[in-house]
C-alpha positions as a Markdown table, in Angstrom:
| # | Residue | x | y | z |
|---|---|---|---|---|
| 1 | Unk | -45.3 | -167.4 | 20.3 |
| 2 | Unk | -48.6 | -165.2 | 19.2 |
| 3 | Unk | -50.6 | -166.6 | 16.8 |
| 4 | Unk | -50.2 | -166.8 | 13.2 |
| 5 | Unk | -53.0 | -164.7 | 11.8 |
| 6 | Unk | -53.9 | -167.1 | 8.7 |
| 7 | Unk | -55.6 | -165.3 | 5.4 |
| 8 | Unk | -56.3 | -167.4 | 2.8 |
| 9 | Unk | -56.7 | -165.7 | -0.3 |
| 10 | Unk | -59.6 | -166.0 | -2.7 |
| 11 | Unk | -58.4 | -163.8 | -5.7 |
| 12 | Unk | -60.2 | -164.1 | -8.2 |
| 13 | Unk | -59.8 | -167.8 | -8.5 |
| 14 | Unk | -64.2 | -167.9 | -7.7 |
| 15 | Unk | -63.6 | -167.3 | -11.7 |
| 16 | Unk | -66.7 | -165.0 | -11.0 |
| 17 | Unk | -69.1 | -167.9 | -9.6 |
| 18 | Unk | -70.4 | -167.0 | -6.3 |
| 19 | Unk | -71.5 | -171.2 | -5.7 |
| 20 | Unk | -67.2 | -171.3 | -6.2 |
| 21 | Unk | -67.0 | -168.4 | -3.3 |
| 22 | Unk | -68.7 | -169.9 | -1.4 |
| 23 | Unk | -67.1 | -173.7 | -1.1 |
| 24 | Unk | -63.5 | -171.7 | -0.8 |
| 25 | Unk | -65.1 | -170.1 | 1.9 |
| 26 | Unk | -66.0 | -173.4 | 3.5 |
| 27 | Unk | -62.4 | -174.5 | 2.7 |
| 28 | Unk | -60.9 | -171.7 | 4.8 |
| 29 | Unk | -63.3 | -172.4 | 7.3 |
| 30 | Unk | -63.2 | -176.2 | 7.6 |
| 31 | Unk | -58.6 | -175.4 | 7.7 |
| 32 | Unk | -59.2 | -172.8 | 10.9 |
| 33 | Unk | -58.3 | -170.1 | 8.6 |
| 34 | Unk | -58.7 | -166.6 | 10.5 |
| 35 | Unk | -59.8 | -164.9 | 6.8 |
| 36 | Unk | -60.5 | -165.0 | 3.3 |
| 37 | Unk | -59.8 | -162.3 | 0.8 |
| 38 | Unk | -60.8 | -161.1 | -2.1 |
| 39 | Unk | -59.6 | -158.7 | -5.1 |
| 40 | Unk | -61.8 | -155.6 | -5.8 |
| 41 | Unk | -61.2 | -153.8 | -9.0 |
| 42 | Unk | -62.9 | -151.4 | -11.3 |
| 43 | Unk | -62.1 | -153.0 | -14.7 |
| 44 | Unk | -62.8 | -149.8 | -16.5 |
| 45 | Unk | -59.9 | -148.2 | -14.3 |
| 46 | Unk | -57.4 | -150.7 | -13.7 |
| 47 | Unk | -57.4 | -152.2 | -17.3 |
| 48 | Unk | -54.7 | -150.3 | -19.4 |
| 49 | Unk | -56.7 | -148.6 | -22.6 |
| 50 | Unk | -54.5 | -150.9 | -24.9 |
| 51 | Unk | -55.6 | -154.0 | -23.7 |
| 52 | Unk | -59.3 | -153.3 | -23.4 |
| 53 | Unk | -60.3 | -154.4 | -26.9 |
| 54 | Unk | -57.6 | -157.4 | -26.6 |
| 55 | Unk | -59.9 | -160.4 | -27.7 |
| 56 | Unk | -59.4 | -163.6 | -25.2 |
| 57 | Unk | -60.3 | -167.2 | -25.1 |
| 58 | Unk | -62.6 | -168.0 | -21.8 |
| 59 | Unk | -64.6 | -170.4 | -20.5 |
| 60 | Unk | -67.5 | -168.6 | -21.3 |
| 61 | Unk | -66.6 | -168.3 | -25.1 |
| 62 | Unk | -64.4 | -165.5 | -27.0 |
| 63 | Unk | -64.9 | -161.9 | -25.7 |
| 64 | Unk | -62.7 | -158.6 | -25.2 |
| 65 | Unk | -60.1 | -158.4 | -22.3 |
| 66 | Unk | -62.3 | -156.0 | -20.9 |
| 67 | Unk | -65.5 | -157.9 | -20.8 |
| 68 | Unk | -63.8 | -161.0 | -19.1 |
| 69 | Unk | -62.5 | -158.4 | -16.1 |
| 70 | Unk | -66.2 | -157.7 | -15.5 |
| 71 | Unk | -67.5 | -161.0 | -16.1 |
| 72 | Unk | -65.3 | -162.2 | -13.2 |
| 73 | Unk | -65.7 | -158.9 | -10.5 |
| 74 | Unk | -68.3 | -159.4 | -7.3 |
| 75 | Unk | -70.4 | -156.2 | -7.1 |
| 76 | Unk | -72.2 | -155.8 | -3.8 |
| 77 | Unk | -74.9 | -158.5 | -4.7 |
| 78 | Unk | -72.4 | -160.6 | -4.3 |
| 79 | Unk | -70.5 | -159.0 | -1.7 |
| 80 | Unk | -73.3 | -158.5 | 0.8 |
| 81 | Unk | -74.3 | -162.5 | 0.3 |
| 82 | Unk | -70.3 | -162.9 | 1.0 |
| 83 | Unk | -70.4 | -160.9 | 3.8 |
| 84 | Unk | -73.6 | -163.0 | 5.5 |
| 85 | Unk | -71.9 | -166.2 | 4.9 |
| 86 | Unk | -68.5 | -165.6 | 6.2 |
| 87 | Unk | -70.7 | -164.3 | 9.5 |
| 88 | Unk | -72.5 | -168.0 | 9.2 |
| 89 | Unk | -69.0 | -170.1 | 9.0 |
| 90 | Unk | -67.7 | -167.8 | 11.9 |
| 91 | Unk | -64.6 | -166.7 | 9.4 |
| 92 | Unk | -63.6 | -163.1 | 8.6 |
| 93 | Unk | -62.7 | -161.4 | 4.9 |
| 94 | Unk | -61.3 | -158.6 | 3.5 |
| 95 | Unk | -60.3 | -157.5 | -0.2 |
| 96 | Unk | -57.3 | -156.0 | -2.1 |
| 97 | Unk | -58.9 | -152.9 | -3.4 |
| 98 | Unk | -57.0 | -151.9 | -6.6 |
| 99 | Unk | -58.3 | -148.5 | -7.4 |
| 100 | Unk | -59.8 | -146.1 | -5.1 |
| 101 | Unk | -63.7 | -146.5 | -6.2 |
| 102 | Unk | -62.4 | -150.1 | -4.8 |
| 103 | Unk | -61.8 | -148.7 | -2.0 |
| 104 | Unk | -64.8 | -146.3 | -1.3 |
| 105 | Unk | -66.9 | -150.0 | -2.4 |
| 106 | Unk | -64.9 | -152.0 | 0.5 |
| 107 | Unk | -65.5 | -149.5 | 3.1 |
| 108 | Unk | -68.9 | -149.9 | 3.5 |
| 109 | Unk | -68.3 | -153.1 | 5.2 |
| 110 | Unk | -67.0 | -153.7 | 8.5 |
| 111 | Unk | -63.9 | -155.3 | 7.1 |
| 112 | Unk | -61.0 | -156.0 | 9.8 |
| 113 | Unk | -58.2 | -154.9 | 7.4 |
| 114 | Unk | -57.6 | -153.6 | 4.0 |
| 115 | Unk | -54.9 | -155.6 | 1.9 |
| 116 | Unk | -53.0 | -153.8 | 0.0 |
| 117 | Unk | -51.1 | -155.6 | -3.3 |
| 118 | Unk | -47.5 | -155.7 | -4.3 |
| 119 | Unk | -48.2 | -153.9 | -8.1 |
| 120 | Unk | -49.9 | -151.1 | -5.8 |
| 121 | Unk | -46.9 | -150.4 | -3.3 |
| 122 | Unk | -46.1 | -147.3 | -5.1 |
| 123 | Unk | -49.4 | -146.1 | -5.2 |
| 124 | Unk | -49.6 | -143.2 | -2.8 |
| 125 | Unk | -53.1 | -141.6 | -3.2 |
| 126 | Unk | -54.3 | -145.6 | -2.7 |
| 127 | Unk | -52.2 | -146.4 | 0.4 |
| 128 | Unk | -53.0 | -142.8 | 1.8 |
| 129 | Unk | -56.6 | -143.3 | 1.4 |
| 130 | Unk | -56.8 | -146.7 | 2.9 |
| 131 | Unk | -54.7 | -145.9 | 6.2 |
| 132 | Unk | -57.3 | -142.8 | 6.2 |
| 133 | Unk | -60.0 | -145.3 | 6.6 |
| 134 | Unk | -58.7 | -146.0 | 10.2 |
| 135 | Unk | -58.4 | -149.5 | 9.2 |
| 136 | Unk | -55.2 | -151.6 | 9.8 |
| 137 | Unk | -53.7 | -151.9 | 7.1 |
| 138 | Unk | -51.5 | -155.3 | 5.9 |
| 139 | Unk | -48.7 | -154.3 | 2.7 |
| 140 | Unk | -47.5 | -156.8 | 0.6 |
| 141 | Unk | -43.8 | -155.9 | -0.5 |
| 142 | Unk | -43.6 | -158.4 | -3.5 |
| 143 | Unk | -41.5 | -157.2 | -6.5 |
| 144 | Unk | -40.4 | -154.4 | -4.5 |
| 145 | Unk | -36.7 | -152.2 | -3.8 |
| 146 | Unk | -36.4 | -151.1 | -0.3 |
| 147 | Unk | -36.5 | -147.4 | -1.6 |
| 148 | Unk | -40.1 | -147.9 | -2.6 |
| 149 | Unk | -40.9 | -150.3 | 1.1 |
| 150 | Unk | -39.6 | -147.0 | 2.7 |
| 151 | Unk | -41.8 | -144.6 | 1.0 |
| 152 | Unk | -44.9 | -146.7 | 1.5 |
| 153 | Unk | -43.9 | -147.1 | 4.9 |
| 154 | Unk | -43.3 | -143.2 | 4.8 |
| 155 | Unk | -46.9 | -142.6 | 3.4 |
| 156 | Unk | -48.6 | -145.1 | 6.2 |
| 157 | Unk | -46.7 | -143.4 | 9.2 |
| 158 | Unk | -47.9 | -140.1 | 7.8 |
| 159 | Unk | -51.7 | -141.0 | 8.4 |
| 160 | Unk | -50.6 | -142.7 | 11.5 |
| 161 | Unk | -52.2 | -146.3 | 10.3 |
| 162 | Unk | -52.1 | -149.2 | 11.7 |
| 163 | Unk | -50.0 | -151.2 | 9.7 |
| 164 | Unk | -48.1 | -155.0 | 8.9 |
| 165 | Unk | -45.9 | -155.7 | 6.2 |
| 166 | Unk | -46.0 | -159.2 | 4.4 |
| 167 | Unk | -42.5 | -160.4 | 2.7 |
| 168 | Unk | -43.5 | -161.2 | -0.5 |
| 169 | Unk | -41.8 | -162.7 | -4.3 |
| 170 | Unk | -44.4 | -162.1 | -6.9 |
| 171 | Unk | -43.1 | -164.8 | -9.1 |
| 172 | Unk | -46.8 | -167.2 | -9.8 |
| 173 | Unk | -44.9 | -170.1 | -8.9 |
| 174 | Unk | -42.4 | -168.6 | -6.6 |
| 175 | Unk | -39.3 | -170.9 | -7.2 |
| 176 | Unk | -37.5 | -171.6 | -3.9 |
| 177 | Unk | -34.3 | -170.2 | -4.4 |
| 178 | Unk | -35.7 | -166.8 | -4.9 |
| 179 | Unk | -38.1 | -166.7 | -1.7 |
| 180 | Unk | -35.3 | -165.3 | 0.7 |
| 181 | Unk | -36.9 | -165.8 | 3.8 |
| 182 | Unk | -34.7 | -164.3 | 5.8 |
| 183 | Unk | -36.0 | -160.6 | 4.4 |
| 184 | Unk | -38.7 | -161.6 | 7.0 |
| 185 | Unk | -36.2 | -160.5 | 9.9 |
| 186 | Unk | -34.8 | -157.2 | 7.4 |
| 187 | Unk | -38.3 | -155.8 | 7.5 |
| 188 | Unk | -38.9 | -156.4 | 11.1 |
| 189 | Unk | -35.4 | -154.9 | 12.0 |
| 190 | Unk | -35.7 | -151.8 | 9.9 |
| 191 | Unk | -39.2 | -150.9 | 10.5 |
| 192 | Unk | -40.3 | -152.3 | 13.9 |
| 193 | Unk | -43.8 | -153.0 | 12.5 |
| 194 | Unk | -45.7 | -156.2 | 12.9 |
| 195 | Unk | -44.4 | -158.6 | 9.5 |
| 196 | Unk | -46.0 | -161.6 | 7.6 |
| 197 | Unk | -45.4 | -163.5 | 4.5 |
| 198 | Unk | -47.5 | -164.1 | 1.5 |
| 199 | Unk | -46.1 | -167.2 | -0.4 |
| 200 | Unk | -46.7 | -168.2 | -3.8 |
| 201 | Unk | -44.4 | -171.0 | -3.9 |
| 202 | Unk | -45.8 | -174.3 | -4.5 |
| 203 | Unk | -44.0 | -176.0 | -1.4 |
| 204 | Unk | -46.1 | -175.5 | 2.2 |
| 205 | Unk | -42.8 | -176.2 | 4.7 |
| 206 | Unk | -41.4 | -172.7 | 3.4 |
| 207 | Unk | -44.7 | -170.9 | 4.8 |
| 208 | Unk | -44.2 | -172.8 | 7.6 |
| 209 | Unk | -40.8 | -172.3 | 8.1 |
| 210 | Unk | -41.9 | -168.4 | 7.6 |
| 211 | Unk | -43.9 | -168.5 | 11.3 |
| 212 | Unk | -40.6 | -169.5 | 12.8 |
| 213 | Unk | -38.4 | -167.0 | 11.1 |
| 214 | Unk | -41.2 | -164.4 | 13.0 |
| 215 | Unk | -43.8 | -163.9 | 10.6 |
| 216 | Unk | -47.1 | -163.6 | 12.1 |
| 217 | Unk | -49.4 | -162.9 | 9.4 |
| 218 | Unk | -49.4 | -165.6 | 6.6 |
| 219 | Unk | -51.1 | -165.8 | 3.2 |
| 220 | Unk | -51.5 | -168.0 | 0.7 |
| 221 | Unk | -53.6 | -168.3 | -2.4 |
| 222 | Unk | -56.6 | -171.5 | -2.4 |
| 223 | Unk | -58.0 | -173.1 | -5.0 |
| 224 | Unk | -60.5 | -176.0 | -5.1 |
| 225 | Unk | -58.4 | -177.4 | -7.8 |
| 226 | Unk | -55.0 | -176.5 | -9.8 |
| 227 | Unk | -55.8 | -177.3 | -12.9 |
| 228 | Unk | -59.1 | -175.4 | -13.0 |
| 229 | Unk | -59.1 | -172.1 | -15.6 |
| 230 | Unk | -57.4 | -169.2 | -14.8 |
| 231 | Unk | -54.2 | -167.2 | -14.2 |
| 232 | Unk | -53.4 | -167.9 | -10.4 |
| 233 | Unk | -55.1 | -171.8 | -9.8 |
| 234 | Unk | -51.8 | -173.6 | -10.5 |
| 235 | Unk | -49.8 | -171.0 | -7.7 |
| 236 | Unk | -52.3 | -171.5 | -5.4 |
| 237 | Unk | -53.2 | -174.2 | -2.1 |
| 238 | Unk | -55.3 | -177.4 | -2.8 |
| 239 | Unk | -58.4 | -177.9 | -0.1 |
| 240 | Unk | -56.1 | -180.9 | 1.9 |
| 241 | Unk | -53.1 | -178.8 | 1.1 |
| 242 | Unk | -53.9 | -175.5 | 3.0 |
| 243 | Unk | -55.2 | -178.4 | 6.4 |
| 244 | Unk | -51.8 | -179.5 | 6.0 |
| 245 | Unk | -50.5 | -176.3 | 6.3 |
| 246 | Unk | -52.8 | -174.4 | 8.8 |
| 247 | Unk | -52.1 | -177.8 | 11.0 |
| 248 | Unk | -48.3 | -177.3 | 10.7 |
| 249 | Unk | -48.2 | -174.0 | 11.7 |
| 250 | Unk | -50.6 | -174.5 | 15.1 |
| 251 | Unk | -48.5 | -177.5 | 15.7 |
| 252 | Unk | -45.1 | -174.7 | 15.4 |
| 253 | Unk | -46.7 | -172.6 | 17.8 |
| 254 | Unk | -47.3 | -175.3 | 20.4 |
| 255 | Unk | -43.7 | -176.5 | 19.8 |
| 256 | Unk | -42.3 | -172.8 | 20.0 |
| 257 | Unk | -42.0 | -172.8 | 23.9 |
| 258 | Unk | -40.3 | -170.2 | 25.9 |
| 259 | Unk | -36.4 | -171.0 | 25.1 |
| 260 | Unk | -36.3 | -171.7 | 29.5 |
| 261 | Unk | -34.5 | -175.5 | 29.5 |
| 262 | Unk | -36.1 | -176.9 | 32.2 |
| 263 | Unk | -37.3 | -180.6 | 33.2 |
| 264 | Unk | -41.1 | -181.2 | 32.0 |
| 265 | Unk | -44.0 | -183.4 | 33.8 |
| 266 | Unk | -43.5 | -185.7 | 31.0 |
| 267 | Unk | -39.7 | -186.1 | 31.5 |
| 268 | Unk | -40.5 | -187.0 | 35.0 |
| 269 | Unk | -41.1 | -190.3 | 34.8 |
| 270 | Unk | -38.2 | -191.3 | 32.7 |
| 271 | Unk | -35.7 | -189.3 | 34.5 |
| 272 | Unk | -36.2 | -191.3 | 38.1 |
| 273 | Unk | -36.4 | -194.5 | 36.2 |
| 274 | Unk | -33.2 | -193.8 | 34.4 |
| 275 | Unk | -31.3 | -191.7 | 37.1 |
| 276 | Unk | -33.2 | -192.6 | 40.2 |
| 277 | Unk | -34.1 | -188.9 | 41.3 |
């Protein structure tokens, strides 16, 4: 079985603190986690014009919708201190651009794949762009028909990226009935690419149970603490919940074997005992 590539993702659940980055960081890294990600947006783009002047309760007192986007977006202060720690904890990242000056921003680091979201699977000039960076490229396929997974897929092909879809439900919390897992096997069947999952279900086995249906990217939203402020905390992996769940799936890759039924060294002993040969 190859090995579960493990992203955990940051969000924006560092609710704009770098010190908050930085211990999800350590999180990921203490788990084994292979990355973290981030979400890169340019509020000035990405926020719709009738929500700008929306007014908002925060943490840091009353203040338009738009405000509170930019209170909580990294620029590349943060980014470049981001950049040096992951090197220090020995643990990759990456970021969801949402707009393209996202994306021109992200490129400038040496990012091993660009993540691109389930609200921007339609977006062609986005997807286009990023496969143009000569990047790989992982697609999450939440809230999505298979018309519109086809055109993406159409779009990626056409700049010849390198590419993995992730099955997705972007339900924040996911309830279990509606995770249908076995979509995981539909999108490697249809497009022969390389296919993940990115759960937002509160349950870990699922995610698990996603490496053995043949998903070998996973993703999962952390969070040092569920109740803390903001809209994607109570969705996402406590610190002792994402060991738990990095654990199960290298203990699912160990137990995976090769399918070959045959007698093992540890059977050995217990065989000649019981049968005498």
């Amino acid at each position: 079985m190859k090995k579960t590539y493990i992203i955990a993702e940051i969000g924006i659940n560092h609710n704009g603190s770098l010190s908050i980055a930085k211990k999800l960081i350590d999180v990921a890294a203490v788990a084994g986690c292979d990355a973290v990600k981030f979400q890169k947006r340019n509020p000035e783009v990405c926020v719709p014009e009738h929500q700008k002047s929306i007014m908002r309760d925060t943490p840091w007192g009353m203040m338009t919708y738009l405000e509170y986007k930019y209170k909580i977006e990294f620029e590349k202060d943060e980014y470049d201190e981001i950049d040096r720690y992951c090197k220090q904890k020995n643990i990759s990242w990456s970021a969801s651009p949402w707009d393209l000056d996202s994306l021109d921003f992200l490129d400038q680091y040496d990012v091993p794949f660009i993540k691109i979201p389930s609200a921007m699977l339609t977006n062609q000039e986005l997807i286009k762009k990023s496969a143009a960076t000569g990047k790989k490229i992982i697609l999450s396929t939440g809230m999505s028909t298979m018309k519109e997974v086809d055109q993406a897929v159409i779009w990626l092909i056409s700049e010849n990226a390198d590419f993995a879809l992730l099955h997705c439900n972007s339900a924040y919390p996911a309830p279990l009935e509606d995770l249908n897992l076995s979509c995981i096997n539909t999108l490697k069947n249809k497009y022969q690419c390389e296919v993940g999952y990115s759960g937002h279900e509160f349950r870990l086995g699922t995610t698990v149970a996603a490496v053995y249906l043949g998903a070998t990217i996973l993703e999962r939203h952390i969070t040092l603490d569920r109740t803390m402020w903001g809209s994607d905390h109570l969705s996402s992996v406590e610190p002792q919940g994402l060991i738990k769940l990095v654990s199960g799936v290298r203990e699912l890759e160990l137990a995976y074997g090769d399918g070959v039924k045959r007698v093992t060294e540890g059977e050995k002993p217990s065989r000649k005992k019981l049968r005498g040969n």
